[in-house]
ZAMARGU-4260 file (C-alpha; in steps of 0.2 Angstrom, whole numbers, plus 5000, padded with zeros to 4 digits):
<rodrens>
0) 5081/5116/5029 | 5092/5109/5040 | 5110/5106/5034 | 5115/5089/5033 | 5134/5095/5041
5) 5125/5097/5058 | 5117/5080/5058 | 5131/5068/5051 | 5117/5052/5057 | 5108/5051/5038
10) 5095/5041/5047 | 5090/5059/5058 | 5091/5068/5041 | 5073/5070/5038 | 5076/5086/5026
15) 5078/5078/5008 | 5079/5061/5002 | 5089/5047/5009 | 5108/5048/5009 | 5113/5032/5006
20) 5132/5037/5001 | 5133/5042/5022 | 5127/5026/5027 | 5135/5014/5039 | 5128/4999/5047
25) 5135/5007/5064 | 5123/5021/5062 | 5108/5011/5064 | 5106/5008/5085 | 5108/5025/5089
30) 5097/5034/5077 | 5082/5022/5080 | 5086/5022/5099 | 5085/5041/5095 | 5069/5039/5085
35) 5061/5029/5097 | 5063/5041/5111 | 5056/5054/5100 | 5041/5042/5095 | 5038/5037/5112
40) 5036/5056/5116 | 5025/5058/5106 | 5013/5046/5109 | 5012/5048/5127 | 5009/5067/5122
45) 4994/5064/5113 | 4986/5049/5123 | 4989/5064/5139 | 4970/5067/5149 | 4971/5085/5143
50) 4975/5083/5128 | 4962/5086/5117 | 4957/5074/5103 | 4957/5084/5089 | 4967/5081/5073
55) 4979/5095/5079 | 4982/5093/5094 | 4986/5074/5094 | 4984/5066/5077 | 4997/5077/5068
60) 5011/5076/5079 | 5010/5059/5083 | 5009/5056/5063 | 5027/5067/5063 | 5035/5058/5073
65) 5031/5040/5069 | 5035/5044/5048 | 5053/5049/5056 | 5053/5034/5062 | 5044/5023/5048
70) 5057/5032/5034 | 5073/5028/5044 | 5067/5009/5045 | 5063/5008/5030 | 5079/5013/5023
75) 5086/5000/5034 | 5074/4988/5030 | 5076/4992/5010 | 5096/4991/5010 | 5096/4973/5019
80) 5085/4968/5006 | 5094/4977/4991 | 5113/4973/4997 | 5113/4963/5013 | 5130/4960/5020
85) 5135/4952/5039 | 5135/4969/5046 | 5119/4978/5041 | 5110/4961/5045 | 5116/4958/5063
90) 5110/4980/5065 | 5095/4975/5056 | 5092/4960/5069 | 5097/4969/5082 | 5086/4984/5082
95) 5071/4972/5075 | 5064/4969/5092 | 5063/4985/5098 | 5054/4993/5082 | 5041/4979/5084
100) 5038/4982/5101 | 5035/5001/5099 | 5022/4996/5085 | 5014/4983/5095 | 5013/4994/5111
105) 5005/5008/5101 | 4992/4997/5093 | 4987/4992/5112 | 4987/5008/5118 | 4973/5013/5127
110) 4971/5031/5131 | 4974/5034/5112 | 4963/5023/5108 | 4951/5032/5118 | 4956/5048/5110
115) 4954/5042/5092 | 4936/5037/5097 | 4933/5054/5107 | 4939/5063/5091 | 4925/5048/5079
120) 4912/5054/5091 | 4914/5073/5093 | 4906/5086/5080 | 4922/5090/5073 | 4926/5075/5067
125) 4909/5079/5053 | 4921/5094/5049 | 4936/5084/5044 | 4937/5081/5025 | 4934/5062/5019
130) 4954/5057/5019 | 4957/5063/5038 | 4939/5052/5043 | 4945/5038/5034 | 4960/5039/5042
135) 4953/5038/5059 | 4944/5025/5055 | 4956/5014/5047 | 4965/5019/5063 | 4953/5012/5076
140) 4952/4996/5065 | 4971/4994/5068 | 4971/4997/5086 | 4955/4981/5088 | 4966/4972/5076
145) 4982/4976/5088 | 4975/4969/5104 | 4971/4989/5111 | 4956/4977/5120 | 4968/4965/5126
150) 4970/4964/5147 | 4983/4958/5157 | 4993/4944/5153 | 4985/4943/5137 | 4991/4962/5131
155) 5009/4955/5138 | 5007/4939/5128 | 5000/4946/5113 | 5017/4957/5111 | 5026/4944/5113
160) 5019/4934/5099 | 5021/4952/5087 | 5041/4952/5094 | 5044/4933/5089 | 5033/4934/5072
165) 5042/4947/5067 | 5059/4939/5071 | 5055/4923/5063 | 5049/4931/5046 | 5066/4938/5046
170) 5073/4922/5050 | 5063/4916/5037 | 5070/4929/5022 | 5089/4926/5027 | 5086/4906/5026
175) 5077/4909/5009 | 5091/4922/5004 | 5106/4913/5010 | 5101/4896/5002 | 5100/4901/4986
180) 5116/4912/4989 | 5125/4896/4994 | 5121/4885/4979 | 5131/4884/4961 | 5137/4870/4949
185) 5149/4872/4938 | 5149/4864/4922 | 5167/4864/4913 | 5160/4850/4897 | 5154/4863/4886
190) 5142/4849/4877 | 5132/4853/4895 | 5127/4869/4888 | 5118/4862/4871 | 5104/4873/4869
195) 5106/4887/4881 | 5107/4904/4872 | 5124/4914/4869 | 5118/4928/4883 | 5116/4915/4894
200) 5132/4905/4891 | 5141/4921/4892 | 5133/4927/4908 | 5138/4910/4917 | 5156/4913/4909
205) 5157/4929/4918 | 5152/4922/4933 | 5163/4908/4935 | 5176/4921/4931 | 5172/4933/4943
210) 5170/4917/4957 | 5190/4913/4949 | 5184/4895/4942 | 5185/4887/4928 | 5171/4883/4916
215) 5153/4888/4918 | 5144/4895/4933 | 5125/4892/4937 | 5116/4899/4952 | 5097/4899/4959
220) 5095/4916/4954 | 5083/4918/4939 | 5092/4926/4926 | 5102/4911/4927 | 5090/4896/4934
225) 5078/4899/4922 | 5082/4899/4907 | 5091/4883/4909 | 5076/4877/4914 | 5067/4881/4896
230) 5083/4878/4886 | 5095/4866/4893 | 5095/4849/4881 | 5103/4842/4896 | 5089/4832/4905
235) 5100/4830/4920 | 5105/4848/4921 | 5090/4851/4920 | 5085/4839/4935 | 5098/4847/4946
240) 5096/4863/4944 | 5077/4860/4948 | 5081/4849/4962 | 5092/4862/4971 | 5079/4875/4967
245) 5063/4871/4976 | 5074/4861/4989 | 5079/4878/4996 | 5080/4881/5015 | 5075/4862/5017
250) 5079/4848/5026 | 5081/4842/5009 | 5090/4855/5002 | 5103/4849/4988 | 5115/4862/4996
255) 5127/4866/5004 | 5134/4851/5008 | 5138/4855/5025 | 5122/4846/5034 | 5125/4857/5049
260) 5123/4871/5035 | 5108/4863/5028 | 5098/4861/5044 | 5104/4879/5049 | 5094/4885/5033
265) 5078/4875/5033 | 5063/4886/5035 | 5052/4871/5041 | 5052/4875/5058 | 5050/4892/5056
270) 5034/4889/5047 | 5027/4877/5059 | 5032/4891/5074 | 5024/4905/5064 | 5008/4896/5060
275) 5006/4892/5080 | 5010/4909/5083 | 4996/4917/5073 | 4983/4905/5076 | 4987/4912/5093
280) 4984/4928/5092 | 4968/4925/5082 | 4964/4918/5099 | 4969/4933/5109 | 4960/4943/5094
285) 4944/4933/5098 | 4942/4928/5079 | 4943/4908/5073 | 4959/4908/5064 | 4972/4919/5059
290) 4961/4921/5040 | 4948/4929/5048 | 4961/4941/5056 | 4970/4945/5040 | 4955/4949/5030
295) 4948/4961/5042 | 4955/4977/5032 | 4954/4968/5017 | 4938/4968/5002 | 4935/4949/5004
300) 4922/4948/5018 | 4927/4930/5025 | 4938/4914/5021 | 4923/4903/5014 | 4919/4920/5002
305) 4938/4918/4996 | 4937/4899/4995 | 4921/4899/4985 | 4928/4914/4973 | 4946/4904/4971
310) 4936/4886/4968 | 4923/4896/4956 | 4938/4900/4945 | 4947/4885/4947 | 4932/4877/4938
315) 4930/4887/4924 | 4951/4886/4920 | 4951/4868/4925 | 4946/4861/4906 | 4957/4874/4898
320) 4971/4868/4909 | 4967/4851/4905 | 4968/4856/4885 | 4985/4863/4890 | 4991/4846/4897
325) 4986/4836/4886 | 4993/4844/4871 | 5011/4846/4881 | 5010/4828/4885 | 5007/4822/4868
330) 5020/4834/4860 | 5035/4831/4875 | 5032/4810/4870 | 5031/4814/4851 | 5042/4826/4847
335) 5053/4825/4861 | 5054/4808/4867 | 5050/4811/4883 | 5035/4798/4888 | 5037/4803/4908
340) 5037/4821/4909 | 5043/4826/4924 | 5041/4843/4933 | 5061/4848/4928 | 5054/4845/4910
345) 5039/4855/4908 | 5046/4872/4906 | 5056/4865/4891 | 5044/4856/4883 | 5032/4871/4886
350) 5045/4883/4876 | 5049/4869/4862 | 5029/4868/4860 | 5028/4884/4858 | 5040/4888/4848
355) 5033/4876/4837 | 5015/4881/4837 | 5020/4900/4835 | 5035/4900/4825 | 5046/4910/4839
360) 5056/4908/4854 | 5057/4920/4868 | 5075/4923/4867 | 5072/4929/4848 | 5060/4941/4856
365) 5071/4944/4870 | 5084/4953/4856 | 5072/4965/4852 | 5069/4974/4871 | 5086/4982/4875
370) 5083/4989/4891 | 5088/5006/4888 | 5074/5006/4874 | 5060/4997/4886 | 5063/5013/4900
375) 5060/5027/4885 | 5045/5016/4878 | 5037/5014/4896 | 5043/5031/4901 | 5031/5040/4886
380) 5016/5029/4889 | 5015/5034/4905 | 5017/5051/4900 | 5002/5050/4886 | 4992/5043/4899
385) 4994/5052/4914 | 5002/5071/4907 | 5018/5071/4916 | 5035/5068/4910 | 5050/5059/4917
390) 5068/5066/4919 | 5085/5057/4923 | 5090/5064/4941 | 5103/5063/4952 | 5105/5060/4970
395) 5113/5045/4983 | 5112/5031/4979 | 5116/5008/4989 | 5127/5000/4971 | 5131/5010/4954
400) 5118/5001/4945 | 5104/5010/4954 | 5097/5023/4943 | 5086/5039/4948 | 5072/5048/4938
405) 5057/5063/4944 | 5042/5065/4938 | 5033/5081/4934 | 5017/5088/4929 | 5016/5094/4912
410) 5006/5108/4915 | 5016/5123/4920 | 5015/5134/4938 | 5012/5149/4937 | 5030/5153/4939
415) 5033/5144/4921 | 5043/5130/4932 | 5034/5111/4931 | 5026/5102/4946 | 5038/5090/4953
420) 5026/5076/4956 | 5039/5061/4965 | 5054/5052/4962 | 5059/5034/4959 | 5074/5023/4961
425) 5075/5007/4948 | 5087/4993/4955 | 5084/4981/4940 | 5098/4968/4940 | 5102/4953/4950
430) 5114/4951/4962 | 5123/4940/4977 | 5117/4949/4994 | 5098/4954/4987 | 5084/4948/4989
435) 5077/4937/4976 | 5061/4944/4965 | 5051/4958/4960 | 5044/4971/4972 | 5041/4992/4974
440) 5041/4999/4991 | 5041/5016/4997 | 5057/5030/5002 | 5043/5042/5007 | 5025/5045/5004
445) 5015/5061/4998 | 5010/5073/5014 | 5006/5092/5015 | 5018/5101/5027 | 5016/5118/5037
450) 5027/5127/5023 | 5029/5114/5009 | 5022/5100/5001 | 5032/5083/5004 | 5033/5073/4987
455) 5036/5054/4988 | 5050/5042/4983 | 5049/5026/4979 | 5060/5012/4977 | 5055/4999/4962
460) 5066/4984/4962 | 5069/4969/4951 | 5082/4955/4946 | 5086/4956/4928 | 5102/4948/4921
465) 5115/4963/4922 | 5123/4966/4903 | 5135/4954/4899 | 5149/4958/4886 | 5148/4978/4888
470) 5129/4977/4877 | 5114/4985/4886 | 5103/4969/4895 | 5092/4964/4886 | 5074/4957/4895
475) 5062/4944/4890 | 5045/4950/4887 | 5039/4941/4904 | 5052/4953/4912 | 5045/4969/4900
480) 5030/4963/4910 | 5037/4963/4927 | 5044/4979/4921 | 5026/4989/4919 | 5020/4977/4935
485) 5029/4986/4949 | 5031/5002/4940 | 5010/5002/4943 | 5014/4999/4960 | 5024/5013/4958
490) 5012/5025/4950 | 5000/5021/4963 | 5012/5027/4976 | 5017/5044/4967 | 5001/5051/4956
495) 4991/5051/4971 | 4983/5068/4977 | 4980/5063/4994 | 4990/5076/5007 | 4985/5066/5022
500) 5001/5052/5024 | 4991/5039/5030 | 4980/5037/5015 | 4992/5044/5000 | 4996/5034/4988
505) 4997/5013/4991 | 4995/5018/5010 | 4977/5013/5017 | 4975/5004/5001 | 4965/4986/5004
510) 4978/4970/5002 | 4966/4964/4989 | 4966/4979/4978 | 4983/4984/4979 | 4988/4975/4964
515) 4974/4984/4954 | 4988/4994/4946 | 5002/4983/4945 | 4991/4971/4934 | 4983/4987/4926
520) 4998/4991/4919 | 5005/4975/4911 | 4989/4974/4899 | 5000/4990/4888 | 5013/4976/4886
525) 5001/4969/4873 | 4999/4984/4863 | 5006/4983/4846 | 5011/5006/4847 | 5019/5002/4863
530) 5030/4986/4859 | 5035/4995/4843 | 5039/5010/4853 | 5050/5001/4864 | 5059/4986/4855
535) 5073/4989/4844 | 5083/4974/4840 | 5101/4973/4849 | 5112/4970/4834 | 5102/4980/4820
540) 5090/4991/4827 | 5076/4988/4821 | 5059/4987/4828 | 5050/4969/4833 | 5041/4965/4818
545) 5024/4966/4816 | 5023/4947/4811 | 5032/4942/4828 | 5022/4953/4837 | 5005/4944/4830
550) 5011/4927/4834 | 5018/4933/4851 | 4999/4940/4853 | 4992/4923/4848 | 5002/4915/4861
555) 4997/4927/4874 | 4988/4914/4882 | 4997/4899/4880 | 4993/4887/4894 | 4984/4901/4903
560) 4971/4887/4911 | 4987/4877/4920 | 4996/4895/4923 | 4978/4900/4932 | 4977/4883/4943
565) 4996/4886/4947 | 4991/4902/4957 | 4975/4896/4963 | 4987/4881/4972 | 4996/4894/4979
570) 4981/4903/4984 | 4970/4893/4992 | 4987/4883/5001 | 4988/4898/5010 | 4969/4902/5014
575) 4966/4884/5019 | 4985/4884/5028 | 4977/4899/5040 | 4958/4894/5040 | 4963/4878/5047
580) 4979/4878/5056 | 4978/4866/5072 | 4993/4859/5081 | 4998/4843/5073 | 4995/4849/5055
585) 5005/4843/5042 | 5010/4857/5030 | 5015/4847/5017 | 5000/4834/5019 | 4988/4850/5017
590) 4997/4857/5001 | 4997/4838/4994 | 4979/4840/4997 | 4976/4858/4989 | 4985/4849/4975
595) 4974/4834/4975 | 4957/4845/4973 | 4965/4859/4957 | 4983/4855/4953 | 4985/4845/4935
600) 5002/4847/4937 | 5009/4838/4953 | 5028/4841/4960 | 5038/4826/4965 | 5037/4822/4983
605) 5052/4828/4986 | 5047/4847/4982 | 5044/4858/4997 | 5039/4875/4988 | 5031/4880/5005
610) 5049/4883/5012 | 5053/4897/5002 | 5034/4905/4999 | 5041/4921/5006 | 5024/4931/5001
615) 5017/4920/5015 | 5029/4919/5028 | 5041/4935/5026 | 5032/4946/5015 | 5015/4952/5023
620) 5003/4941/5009 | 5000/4929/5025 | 4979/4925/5020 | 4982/4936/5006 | 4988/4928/4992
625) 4972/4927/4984 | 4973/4945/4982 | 4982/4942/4965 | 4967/4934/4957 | 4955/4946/4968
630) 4963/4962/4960 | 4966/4955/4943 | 4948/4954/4940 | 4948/4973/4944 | 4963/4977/4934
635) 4957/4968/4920 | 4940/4976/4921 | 4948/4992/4921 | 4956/4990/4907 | 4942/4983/4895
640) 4938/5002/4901 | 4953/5008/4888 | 4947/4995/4876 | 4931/5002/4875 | 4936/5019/4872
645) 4949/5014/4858 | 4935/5006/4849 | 4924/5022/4849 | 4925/5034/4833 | 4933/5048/4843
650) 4945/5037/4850 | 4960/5047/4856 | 4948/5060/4864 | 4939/5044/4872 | 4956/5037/4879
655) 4965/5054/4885 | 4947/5056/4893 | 4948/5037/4903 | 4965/5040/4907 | 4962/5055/4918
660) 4948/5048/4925 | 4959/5031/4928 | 4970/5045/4936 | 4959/5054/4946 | 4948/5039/4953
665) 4958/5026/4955 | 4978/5032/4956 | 4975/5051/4965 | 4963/5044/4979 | 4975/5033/4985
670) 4970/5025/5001 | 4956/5040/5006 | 4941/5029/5004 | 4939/5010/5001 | 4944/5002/4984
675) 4927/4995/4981 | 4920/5014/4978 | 4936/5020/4969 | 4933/5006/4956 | 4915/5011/4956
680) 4917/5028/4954 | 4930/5024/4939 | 4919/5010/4930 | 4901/5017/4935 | 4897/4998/4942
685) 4901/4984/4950 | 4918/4974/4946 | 4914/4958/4932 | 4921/4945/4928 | 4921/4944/4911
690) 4935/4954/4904 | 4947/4943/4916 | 4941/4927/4907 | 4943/4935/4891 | 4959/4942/4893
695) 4965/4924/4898 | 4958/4916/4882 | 4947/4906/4894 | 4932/4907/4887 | 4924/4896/4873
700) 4922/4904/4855 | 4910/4897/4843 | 4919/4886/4829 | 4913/4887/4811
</rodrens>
């Protein structure tokens, strides 16, 4: 092992996980000049004339030296999106272009393009097990998709276009980041705050505190946007904070007030820019559109396939939605004398509805998941279902909140030691200088090495409310939710099997069936052994009741029908967006459209979601956003698998039994051969869609 005292660089230091304590933004330009060099060595090694195109010989030490590469950026790339300050981001920038070009050049290289098909053609490519074939041909696809067939100028514009994308969907994070960064109110008349729950109140406290301002501090981040949103009596507040919301990195942004500021942050021609760009490199590509491109390694065969699938389901949620309208229409102007409801109303009126109709309201429940409590209770689920068990660890890590845990398999070596299986980081709270959401990503991916087997790592991330008033944070159950969502993500990455890097784990994984475990996951959110295992009520203790439980479980699918249309707005925005991009295409008079044909719930005209739909435009769901809805059908398919068995008279025998298929089909394969045939091979068929419209309440029962 190398020592760490000879390589002070702890972006060289490939011998452990990533030291985060030794890291300075100063680091970064030399190690990835470093890396490069290394990279570029390799390559031109293997893509030699006598080197032969075997998997020895040029695929395994050109996969060395590019994972050194891939893990040093992506510690980079992690920390400017986990605790971004001036510093890291102008290194980040600066070093941007350069790791974009070394990708785009590789993709159009030639002569190893030529080598990966010599080694597709030869006999000994029969001989290679089913991971190491797959991974040459999901190579050979990349390389079409990378321009390899690309001449002069086009190879040279064609880089240019990957250079510039890639700039602008960093351009297009920052604007998103720094804009709801830069907002806050501050409310000092405490009559404001009628309504908002003490956690909350408290929270904004703190944070005008901490800001050294009087009263009350609110910010776009969630744990404080939102539940102003649901709770705030305060119309106005309520109108403001919403405004300023999806105003964000706008032209109509409701801040800062500095206009050279506000044009600065407004991600609208950044959009326009990146949609020319990839409707240009379709082009190069030789396909119609920039859909056509993005769905190439994907399940969906076509735009018109995901079109007619997104539209399919819009109709059979469309009459439930409407049920949902009309029933919060009538209640806001009856109960809540509001005759207009307006978009910053519907979240509020939605909660009060609820409340009423189920006798609860999600910051009761919210009492009951500590988050200490939540952690043990998913932590032993996943140990019934997949015979591991999870351990507190220690190691470096980017803000003391960060906490570190391994995984191990159950059954002993024959040492008597466990099986370390992988290790994850959870950054759960929110805070200024990270990036807004949910989202799991990857310190270092399963591979088998010359002398030892290298275990992944994997960073799962979220934006909680931190604890307020020294008392463990508490989450709301759609955070519980979020919770068992990217720790699936997570799972995926560190139960695999696969020793090959470029199919272990997520790796090689469709978009479209990525989510497959995410959305698995969140079903055991609704089991009553698992919400009893985990909730324990912050003041007494106790467990949630069972009776709570029960009407949280018959809400389960309130307003499902408008929730469904929501994403299927989102969805098919995006397919149309890059299906039918031309130049002189309004964005916003396509998405009015969208709207026009499944949206019940129309924004104001001053709403310009599209500006901060980072999935899209910075976060690689570009023609992918459908893959929510694609994968939940497989997810909850799945599922209905664990359903079944617990209905069966030897139940527990039946669900340890799905569980390690579930495991061994779906998790431990990884990326080693397409999703389509892992689902099979798990369910015995093809996907349905029946359990997806059950699970969503949307589908008729027969009234007595």
């Amino acid at each position: 092992m190398t020592s760490t005292a000879l390589i002070p660089n702890p972006l060289l230091d490939f011998s452990g996980l990533p030291r985060f304590a030794d890291f300075s933004p100063a680091l970064v330009a030399s190690a990835i000049e470093e890396l490069l060099l290394q990279a570029r060595e390799a390559v031109e090694a293997a893509a030699r004339a006598d080197t032969p195109a075997s998997w020895e010989s040029f695929v395994a030490p050109l996969e060395d030296a590019t994972e050194r590469l891939s893990r040093a950026w992506g510690m980079v790339g992690h920390l400017n999106g986990v605790a971004d300050t001036p510093e890291l981001r102008a290194a980040y920038n600066e070093s941007l272009p350069r790791i974009t070009q070394f990708w785009t050049e590789l993709g159009q290289n030639r002569a190893l393009y030529e080598k990966y098909r010599a080694l597709q053609d030869s006999p000994a490519f029969a001989a290679l097990s089913p991971a190491r074939r797959r991974i040459v041909e999901l190579a050979l696809q990349s390389f079409r998709l990378g321009g390899v067939e690309l001449e002069s100028p086009q190879r040279e514009r064609f880089m240019a276009l990957s250079e510039r994308q890639a700039a602008l969907a960093q351009k297009f994070s920052e604007n998103v980041l720094d804009a709801t960064d830069a907002w806050e109110l501050l409310i000092e008349d405490e009559a404001r705050l009628d309504g908002l729950p003490e956690d909350v109140r408290h929270a904004a406290r703190e944070g005008a505190e901490a800001a050294g301002k009087p009263g009350w501090r609110f910010t776009l981040h969630m744990p404080s946007y939102l539940p102003v949103m649901q709770y705030a009596t305060d119309r106005t507040l309520r109108e403001t904070l919403y405004r300023a919301y999806v105003t964000r990195a706008s032209a109509d942004a409701a801040a800062p007030a500095d206009p050279d500021r506000v044009k600065a942050l407004d991600n609208s021609a950044v959009i326009d820019e990146i949609l020319a760009l990839r409707a240009e490199e379709a082009r190069l590509l030789g396909y119609a559109n920039f859909a056509e491109v993005s769905l190439v390694p994907k399940m969906a065969g076509s735009p018109g396939e995901v079109a007619a699938f997104l539209r399919d389901l819009a109709a059979r949620a469309r009459p439930f939605a409407q049920r949902d309208l009309d029933e919060l229409r009538a209640f806001a102007r009856d109960e809540l004398g509001l005759a207009d409801l307006q978009s910053w109303d519907v979240a509020f009126a939605s909660e009060r509805l609820k409340e009423k109709r189920y006798a609860f309201s999600e910051q009761e429940v919210k009492r009951y998941f500590q988050l200490p409590r939540v952690l043990a209770g998913l932590f032993g689920l996943i140990e019934r279902l997949f015979d591991v068990r999870i351990l507190e660890d220690s190691t470096q890590t980017w803000h003391p909140d960060v906490r570190f845990h391994r995984i191990e398999r159950r059954a002993p070596e024959a040492d008597g030691r466990h099986a370390l299986v992988g290790h994850f980081y959870l950054d759960l709270y929110a805070r200024p200088g990270k990036r807004p959401g949910a989202w799991m990503d990857d310190a270092r991916g399963r591979r088998r090495l010359p002398t030892a087997l290298q275990t992944p790592a994997a960073y799962l991330t979220c934006n909680f409310q931190p604890p307020v008033g020294g008392k463990p944070a508490t989450l709301a159950h759609d955070d519980v939710i979020t919770l068992f969502h990217e720790f699936g993500h997570g799972l995926h990455h560190m139960l695999t099997l696969v020793d090959d890097l470029s199919v272990s784990g997520i790796s090689g994984v469709e978009w479209d069936a990525v989510e497959l475990p995410s959305q698995f996951m969140e079903n055991f959110c609704w089991e009553w052994e698992n919400v009893q295992a985990m909730s324990a009520h912050a003041d007494t203790g106790e467990p949630l009741p069972r009776a709570l439980f029960d009407r949280m479980l018959a809400a389960r699918n309130y307003q499902s029908g408008l929730q469904t249309l929501r994403q299927i707005e989102f969805s098919l925005f995006d397919m149309r967006l890059h299906a039918e991009w031309r130049e002189g295409l309004g964005v916003q008079d396509l998405l009015d459209e969208v709207r026009a044909e499944v949206a019940l719930l129309v924004p104001p005209a001053f709403n310009r979601f599209q500006n901060s739909f980072s999935h899209i435009f910075a976060g690689g769901y570009a023609a992918g956003y459908y893959s929510y809805k694609w994968a939940e059908v497989l997810s909850a398919d799945a599922y209905a698998a664990f359903e079944e068995a617990a209905q069966a008279p030897d139940a527990p025998v039946r669900l340890a039994e799905t569980g390690r298929r579930f495991l061994d089909e779906i998790l431990a394969v990884g990326g080693s051969r397409p999703a389509i045939e892992s689902f099979r091979a798990f369910r015995g068929r093809d996907p349905q869609i029946d359990a997806l419209l059950r699970h969503s309440g949307m589908v008729e029962t027969a009234t007595a």
